[in-house]
C-alpha positions as CSV (number, residue, x, y, z in Angstrom):
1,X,103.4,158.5,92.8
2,X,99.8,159.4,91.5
3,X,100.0,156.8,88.7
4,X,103.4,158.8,86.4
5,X,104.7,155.8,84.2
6,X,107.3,156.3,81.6
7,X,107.9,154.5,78.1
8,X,110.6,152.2,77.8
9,X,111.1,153.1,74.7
10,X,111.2,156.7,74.5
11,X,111.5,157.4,78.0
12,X,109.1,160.2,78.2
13,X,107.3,160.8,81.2
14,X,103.0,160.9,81.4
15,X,100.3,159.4,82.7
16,X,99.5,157.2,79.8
17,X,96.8,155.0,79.8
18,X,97.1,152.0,77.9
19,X,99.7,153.2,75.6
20,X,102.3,156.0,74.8
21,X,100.8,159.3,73.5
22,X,104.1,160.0,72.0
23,X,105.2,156.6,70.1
24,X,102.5,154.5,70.4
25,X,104.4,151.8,72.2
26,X,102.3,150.1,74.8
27,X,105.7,149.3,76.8
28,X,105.7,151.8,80.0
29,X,107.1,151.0,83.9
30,X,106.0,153.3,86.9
31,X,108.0,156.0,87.8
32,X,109.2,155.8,91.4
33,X,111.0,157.9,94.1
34,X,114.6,159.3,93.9
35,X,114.4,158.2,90.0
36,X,116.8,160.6,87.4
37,X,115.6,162.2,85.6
38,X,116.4,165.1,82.8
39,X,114.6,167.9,81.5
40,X,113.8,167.9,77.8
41,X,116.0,170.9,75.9
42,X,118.3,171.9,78.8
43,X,121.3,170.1,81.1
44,X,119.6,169.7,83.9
45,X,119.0,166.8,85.7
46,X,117.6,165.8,89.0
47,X,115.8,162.7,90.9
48,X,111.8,163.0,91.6
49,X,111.1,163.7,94.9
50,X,107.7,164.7,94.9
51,X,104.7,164.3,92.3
52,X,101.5,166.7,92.5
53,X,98.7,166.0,89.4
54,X,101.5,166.7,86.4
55,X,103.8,168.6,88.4
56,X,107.3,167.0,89.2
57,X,109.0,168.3,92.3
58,X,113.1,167.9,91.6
59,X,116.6,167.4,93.6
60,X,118.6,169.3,91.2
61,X,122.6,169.7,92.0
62,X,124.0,173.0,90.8
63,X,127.6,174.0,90.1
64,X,129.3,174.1,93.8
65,X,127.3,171.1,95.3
66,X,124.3,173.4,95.8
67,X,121.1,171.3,96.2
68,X,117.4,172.8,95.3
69,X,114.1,172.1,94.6
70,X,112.7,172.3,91.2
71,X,109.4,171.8,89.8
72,X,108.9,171.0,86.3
73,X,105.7,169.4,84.1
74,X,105.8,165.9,83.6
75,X,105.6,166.3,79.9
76,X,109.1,168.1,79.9
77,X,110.9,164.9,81.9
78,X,112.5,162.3,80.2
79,X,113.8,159.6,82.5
80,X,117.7,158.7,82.8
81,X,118.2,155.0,82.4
């Protein structure tokens, strides 16, 4: 998944190296397929399907069951735990 990790503490979503960029915390897991995930300031939520550089490609389902395909920068994730 081109080396995405997120901090265990405050679940943001980067490619950190070493430690987190946004708390310091040097706690992080890798972030896999079909992981949920939600996007930072809005309700929607989705699971990673696809990762490209810092783009995340997501499921998301809409009112009425509708399924698309969303793609979001990793910066704006936060995963669902």
């Amino acid at each position: 998944m081109k080396n995405l990790h997120y901090c265990m503490d405050c679940r943001r979503i980067a490619a950190f190296n070493g430690e987190c960029s946004y708390c310091q915390s040097p706690n992080f897991k890798d972030l896999v397929k079909k992981a949920p995930v939600n996007v930072i300031g809005t309700k929607i939520k989705g699971k990673v399907m696809n990762v490209t550089d810092q783009m995340v490609e997501l499921l998301c389902v809409d009112q009425g069951n509708i399924k698309s395909f969303k793609q979001f920068e990793a910066a704006k994730l936060r995963k669902i735990l």
